[in-house]
MARKE-702117 format. One record per atom (N, C-alpha, C): atom name; x, y, z negated. Coordinates in steps of 0.1 Angstrom, whole numbers. Last residue first. Layout:
N
  atom      X      Y      Z
    CA      X      Y      Z
...
//
This chain:
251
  atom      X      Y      Z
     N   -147    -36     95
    CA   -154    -41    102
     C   -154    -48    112
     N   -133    -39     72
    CA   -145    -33     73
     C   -151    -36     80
     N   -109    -51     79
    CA   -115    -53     64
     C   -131    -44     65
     N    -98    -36    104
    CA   -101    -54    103
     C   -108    -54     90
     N    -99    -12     98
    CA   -107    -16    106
     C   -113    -32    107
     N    -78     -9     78
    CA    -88     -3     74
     C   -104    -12     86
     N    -57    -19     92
    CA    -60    -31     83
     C    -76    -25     75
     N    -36    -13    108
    CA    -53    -14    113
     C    -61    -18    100
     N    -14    -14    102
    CA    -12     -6    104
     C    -28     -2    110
     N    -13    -43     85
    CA    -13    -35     82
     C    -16    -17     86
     N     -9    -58    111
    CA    -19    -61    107
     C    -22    -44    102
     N     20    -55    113
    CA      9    -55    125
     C      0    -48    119
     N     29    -65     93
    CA     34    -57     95
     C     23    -46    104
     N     25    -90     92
    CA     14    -81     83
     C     19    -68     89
     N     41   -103    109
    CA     22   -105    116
     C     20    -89    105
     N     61   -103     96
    CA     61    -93    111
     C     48    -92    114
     N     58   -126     82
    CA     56   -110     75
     C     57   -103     87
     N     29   -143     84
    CA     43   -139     83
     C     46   -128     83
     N     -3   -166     74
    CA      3   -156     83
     C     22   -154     74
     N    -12   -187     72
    CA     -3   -195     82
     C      4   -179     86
     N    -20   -212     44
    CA    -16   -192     43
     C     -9   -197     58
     N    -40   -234     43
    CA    -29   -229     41
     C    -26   -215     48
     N    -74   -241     19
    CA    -63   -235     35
     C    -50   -230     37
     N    -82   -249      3
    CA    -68   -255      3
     C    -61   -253     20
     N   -107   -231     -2
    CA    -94   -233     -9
     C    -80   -240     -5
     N   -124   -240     17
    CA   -116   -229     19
     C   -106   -227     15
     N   -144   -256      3
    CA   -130   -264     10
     C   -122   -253     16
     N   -160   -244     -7
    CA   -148   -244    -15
     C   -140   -253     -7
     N   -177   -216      9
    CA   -176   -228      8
     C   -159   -231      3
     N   -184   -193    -15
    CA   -181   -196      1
     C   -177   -205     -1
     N   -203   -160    -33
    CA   -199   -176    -33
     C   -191   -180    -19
     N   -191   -138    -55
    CA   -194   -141    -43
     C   -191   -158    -41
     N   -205   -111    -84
    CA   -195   -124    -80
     C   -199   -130    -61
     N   -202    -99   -112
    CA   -202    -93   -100
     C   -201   -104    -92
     N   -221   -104   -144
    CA   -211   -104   -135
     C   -207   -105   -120
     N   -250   -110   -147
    CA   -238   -109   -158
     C   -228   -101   -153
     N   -272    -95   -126
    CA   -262   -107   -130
     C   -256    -98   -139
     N   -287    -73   -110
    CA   -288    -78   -123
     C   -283    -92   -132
     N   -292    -96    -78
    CA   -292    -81    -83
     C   -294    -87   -101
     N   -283   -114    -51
    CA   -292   -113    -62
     C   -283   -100    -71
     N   -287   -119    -18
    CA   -275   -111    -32
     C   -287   -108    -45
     N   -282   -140     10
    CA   -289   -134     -2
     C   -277   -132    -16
     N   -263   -123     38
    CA   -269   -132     27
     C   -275   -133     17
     N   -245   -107     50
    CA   -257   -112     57
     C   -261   -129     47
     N   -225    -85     34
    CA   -232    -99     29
     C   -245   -100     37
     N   -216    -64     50
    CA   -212    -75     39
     C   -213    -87     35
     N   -242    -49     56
    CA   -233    -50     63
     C   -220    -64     61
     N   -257    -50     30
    CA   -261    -59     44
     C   -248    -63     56
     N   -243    -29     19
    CA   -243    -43      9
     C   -248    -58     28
     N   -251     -7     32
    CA   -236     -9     31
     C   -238    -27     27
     N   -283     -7     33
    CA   -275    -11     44
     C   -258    -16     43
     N   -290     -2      9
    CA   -288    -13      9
     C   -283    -19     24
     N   -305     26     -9
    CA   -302     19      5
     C   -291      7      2
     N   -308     16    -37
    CA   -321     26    -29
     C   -318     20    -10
     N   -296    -17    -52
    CA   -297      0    -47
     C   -312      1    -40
     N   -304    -34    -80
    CA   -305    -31    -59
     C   -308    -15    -57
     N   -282    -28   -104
    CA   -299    -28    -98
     C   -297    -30    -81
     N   -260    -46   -109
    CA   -261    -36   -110
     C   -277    -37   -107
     N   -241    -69   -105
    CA   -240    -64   -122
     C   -254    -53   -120
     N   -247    -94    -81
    CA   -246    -79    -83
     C   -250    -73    -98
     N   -239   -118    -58
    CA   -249   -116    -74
     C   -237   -104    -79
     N   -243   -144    -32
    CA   -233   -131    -39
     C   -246   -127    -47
     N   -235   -168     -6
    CA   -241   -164    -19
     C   -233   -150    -23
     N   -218   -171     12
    CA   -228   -178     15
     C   -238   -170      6
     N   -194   -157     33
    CA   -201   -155     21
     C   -213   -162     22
     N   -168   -174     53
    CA   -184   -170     50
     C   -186   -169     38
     N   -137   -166     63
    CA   -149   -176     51
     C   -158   -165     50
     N   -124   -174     95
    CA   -137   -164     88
     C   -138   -175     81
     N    -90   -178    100
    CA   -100   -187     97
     C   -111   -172     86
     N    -61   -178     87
    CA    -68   -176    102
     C    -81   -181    106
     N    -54   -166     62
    CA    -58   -187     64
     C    -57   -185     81
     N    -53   -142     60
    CA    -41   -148     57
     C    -42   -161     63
     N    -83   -132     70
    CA    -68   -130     82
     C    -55   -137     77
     N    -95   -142     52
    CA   -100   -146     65
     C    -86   -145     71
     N    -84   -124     31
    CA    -81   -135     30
     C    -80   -144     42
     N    -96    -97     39
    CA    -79    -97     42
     C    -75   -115     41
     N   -126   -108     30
    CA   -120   -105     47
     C   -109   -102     54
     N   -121   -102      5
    CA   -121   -122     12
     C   -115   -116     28
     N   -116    -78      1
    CA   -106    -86      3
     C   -106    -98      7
     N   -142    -73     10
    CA   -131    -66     16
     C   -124    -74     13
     N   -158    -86    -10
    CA   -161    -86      5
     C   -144    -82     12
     N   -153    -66    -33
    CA   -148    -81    -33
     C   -147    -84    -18
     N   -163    -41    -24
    CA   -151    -42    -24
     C   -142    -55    -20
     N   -192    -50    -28
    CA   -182    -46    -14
     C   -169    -45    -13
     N   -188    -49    -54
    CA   -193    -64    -51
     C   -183    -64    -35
     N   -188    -19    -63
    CA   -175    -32    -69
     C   -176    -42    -59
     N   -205    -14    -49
    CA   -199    -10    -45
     C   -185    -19    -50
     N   -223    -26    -68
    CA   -229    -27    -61
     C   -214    -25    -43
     N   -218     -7    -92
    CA   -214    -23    -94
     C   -213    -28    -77
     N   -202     24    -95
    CA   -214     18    -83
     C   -210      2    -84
     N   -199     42   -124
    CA   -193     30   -115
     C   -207     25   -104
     N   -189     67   -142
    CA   -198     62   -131
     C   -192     51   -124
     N   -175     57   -175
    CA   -172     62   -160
     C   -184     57   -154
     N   -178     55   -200
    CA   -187     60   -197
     C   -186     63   -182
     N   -159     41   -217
    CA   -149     55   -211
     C   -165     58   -204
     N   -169     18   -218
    CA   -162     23   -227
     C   -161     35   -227
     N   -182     10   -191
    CA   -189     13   -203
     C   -182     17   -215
     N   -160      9   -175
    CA   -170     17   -170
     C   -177     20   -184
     N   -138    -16   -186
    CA   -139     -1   -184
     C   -150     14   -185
     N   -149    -39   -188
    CA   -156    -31   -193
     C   -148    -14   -196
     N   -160    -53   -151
    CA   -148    -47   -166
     C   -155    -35   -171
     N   -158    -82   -138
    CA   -164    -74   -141
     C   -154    -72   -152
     N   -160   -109   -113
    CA   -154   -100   -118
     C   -164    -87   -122
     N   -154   -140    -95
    CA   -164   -132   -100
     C   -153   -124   -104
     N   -157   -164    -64
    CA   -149   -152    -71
     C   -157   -143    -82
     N   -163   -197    -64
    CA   -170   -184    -69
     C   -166   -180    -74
     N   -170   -224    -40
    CA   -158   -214    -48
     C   -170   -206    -52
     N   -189   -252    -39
    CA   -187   -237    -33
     C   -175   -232    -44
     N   -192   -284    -46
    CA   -195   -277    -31
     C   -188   -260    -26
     N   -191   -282    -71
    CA   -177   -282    -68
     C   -178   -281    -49
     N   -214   -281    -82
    CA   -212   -292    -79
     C   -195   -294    -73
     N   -223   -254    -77
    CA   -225   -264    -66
     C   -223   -277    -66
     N   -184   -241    -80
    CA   -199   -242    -84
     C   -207   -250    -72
     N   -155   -229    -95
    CA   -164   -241    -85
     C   -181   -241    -88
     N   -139   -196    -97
    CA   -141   -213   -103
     C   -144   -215    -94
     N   -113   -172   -104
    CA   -120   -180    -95
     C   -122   -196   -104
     N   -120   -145   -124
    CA   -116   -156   -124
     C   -121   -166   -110
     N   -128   -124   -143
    CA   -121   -117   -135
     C   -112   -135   -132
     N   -147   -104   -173
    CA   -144   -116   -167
     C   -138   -112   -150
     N   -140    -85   -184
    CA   -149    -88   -190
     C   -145   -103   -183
     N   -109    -60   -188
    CA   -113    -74   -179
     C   -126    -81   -188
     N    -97    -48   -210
    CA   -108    -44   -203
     C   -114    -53   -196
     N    -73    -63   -214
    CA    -80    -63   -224
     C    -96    -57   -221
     N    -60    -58   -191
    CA    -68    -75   -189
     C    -77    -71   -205
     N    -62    -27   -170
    CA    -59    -35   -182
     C    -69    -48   -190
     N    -55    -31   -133
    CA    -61    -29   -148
     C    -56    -33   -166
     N    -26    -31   -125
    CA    -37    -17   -121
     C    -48    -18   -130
     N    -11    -52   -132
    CA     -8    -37   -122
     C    -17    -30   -119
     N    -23    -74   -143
    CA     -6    -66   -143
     C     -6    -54   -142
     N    -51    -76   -132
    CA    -46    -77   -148
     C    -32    -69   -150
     N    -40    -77   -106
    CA    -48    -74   -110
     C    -47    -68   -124
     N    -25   -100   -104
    CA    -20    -89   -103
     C    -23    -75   -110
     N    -40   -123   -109
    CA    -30   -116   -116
     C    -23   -105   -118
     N    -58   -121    -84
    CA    -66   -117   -100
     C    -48   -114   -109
     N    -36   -128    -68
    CA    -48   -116    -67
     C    -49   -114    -80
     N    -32   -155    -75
    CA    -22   -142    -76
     C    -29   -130    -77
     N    -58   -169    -70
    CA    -48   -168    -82
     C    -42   -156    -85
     N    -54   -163    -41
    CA    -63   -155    -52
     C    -64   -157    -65
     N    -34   -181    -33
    CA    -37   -164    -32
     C    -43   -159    -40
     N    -43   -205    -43
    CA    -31   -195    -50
     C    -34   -184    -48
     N    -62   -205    -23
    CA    -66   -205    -37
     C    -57   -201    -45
     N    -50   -211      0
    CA    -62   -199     -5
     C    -57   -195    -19
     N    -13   -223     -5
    CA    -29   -221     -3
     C    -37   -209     -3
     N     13   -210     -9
    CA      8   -222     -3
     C     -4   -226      6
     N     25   -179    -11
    CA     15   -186    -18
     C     13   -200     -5
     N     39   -158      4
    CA     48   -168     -3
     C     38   -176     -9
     N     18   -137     12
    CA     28   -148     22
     C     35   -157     13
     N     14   -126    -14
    CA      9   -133     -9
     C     12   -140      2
     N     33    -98    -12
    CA     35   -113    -24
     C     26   -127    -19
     N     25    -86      6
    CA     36    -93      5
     C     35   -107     -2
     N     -1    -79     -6
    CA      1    -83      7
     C      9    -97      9
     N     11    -65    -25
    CA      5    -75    -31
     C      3    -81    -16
     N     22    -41    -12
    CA     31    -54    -18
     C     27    -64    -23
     N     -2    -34     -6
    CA      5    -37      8
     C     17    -48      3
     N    -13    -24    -30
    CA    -20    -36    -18
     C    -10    -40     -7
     N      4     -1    -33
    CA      4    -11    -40
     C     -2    -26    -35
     N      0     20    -16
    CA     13      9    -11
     C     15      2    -23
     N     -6     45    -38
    CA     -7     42    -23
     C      7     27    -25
     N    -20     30    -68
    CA    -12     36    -63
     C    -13     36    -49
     N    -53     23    -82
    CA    -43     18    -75
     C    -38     29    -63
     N    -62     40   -113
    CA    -64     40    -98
     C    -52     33    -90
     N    -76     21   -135
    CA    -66     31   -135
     C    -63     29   -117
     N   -109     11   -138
    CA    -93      7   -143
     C    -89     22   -138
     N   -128      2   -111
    CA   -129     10   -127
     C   -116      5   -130
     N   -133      8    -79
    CA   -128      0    -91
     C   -126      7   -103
     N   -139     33    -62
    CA   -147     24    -65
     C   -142     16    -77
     N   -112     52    -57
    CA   -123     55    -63
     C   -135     46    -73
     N   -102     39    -35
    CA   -116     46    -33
     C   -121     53    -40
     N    -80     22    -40
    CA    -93     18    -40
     C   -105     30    -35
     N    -60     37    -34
    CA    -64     30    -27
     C    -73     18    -29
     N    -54     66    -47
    CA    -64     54    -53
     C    -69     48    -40
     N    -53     93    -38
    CA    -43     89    -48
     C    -46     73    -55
     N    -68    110    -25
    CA    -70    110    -37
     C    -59     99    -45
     N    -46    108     -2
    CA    -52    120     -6
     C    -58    120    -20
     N    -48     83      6
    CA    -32     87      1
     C    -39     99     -8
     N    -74     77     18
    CA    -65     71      4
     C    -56     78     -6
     N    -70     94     34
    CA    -80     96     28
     C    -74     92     15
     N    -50     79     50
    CA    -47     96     47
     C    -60    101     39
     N    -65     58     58
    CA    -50     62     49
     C    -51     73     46
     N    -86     71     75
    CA    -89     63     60
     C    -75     63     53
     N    -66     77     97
    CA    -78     88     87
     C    -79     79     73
     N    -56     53    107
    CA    -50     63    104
     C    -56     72     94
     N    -85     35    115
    CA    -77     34    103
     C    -64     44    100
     N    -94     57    133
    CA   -102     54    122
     C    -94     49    114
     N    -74     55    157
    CA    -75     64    147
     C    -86     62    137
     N    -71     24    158
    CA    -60     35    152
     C    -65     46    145
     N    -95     23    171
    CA    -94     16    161
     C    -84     24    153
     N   -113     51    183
    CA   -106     46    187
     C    -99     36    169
     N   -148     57    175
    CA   -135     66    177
     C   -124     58    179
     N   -184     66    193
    CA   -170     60    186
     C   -159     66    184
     N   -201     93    203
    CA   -201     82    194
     C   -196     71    185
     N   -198    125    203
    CA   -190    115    202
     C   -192    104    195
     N   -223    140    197
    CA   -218    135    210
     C   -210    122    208
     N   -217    148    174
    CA   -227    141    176
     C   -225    134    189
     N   -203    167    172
    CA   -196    157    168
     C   -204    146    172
     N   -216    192    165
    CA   -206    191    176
     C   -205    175    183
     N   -217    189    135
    CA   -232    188    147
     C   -225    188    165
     N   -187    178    119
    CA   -195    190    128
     C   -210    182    139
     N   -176    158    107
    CA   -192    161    106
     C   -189    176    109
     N   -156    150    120
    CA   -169    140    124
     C   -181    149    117
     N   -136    174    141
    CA   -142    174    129
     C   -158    164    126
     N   -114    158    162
    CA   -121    171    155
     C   -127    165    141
     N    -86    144    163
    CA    -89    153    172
     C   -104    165    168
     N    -63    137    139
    CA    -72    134    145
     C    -83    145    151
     N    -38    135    126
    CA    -41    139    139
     C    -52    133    144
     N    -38    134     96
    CA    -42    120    110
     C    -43    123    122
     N    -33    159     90
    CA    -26    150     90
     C    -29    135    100
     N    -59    167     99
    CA    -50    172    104
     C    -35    160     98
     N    -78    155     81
    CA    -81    161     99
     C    -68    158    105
     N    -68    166     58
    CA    -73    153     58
     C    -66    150     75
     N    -80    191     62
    CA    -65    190     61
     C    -59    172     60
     N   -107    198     66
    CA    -95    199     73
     C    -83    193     72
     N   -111    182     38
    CA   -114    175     49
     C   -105    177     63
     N    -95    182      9
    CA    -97    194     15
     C    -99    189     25
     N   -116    171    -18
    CA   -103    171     -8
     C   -105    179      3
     N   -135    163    -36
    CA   -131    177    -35
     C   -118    181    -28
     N   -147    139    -35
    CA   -132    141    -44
     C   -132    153    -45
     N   -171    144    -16
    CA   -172    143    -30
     C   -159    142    -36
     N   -149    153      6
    CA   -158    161      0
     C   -161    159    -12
     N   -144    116     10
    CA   -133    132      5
     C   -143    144      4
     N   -168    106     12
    CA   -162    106      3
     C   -149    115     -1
     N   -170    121     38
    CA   -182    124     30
     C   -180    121     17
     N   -150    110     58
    CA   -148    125     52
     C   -162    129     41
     N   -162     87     54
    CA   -147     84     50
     C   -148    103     52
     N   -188     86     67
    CA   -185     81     50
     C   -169     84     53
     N   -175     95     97
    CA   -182    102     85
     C   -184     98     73
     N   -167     67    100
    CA   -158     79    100
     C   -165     92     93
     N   -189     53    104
    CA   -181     52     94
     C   -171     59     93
     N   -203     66    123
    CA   -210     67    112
     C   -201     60    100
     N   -190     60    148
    CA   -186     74    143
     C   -193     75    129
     N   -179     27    151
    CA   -192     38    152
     C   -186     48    147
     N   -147     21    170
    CA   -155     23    154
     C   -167     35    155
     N   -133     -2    190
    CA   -142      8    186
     C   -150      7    171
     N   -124    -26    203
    CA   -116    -16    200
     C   -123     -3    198
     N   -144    -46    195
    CA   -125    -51    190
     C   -119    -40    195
     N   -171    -40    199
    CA   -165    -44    187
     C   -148    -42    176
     N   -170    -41    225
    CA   -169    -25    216
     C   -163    -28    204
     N   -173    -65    229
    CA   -161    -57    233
     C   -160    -47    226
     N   -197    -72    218
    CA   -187    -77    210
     C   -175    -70    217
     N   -215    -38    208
    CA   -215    -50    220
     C   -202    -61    217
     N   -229    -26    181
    CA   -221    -27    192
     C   -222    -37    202
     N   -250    -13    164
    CA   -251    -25    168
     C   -238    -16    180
     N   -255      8    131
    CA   -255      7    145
     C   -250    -11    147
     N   -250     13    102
    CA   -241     12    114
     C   -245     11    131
     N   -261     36     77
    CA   -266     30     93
     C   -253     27     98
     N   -242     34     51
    CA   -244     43     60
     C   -252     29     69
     N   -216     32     25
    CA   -229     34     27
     C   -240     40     39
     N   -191     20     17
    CA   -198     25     26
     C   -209     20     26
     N   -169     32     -6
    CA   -183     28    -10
     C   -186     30      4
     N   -134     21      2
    CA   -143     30      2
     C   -160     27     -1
     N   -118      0    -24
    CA   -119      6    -11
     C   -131     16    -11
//
């Protein structure tokens, strides 16, 4: 997904559930610039009404949920990597997550889920020979789960990689997980391959928790009775879901 990096601001909990600060709509045309996408045209397919980083723009403080997740698709679609960019491997296709989506209503549990997840993983978008580690265990004593992941893509091939940005990613999907169980899992713990960034608001945003910096491996902790939550969503629900799903996973 996208590296957000940015001041968010404080909302009110109503603003919350049908408003997006304008400061995440700007990372989302600040990352097409850095692709070298064409932002107008970005604009314009999402019919979306101006331009967030015109000085114009300033005025308008929010933007409606729809349209913020409309834009970020059409950001996606644009570079071709519904990751962002951020994951090291070979760029995930548009409407690859949305079948892994799928695939996941037919899982029992969490824990399958994310079973599947990492499989797919390995299958379909990276290569498992690159995969350094990329596994759910127990820790704590078997008190906490702990997603980790790391590949040696980045250091082979020398690609820039933001670890830090890897870690947010992970975040993102627990928070598609939250919506399969019905039920927020808390990040309790989390530990970053990389240095502590300069700004550190995107990572706060994420993780209102301690993140330790300079780990082996990328990883997030939450309590492990989460695991045997049963999956309660259906496919008309994702249907739904999907069409906001930039909004619900971010923020």
């Amino acid at each position: 997904m996208i590296n957000w990096k940015m001041e968010t601001g404080l909302l009110s909990p109503l603003a919350q559930e049908k408003l997006v600060p304008l400061a995440f709509v700007r990372a989302l045309m600040v990352q097409a610039r850095a692709f070298g996408k064409d932002v107008s045209a970005i604009l314009e397919q999402a019919n979306f009404p101006f331009n967030p980083l015109d000085e114009s723009a300033a005025r308008q403080r929010y933007v409606g949920v729809e349209q913020y997740s409309r834009l970020c698709m059409m950001l996606l679609r644009a570079i071709g990597d519904e990751s962002g960019g951020i994951m090291p491997g070979t760029p995930t296709p548009p409407g690859s997550t949305r079948m892994l989506a799928y695939s996941l209503l037919g899982c029992s549990d969490l824990k399958a889920a994310l079973e599947r997840s990492i499989e797919f993983n390995a299958i379909c978008r990276e290569p498992e020979s690159q995969i350094i580690e990329h596994k759910l265990s127990l820790s704590d004593g078997g008190r906490l789960a702990r997603l980790s992941y790391r590949s040696q893509v980045a250091t082979d091939s020398g690609q820039s990689l933001s670890e830090d940005g890897v870690l947010c990613s992970m975040a993102l999907w627990l928070r598609f997980c939250s919506w399969l169980i019905g039920a927020s899992i808390d990040i309790v713990a989390a530990g970053c391959v990389g240095p502590e960034p300069r700004k550190i608001s995107g990572l706060q945003h994420f993780f209102p928790c301690p993140v330790r910096f300079e780990e082996d491996v990328n990883w997030i902790e939450f309590p492990a009775s989460f695991l045997s939550a049963r999956i309660t969503r259906q496919e008309k629900e994702l249907e739904g879901y999907l069409k906001v799903a930039p909004y619900h996973v971010v923020l």
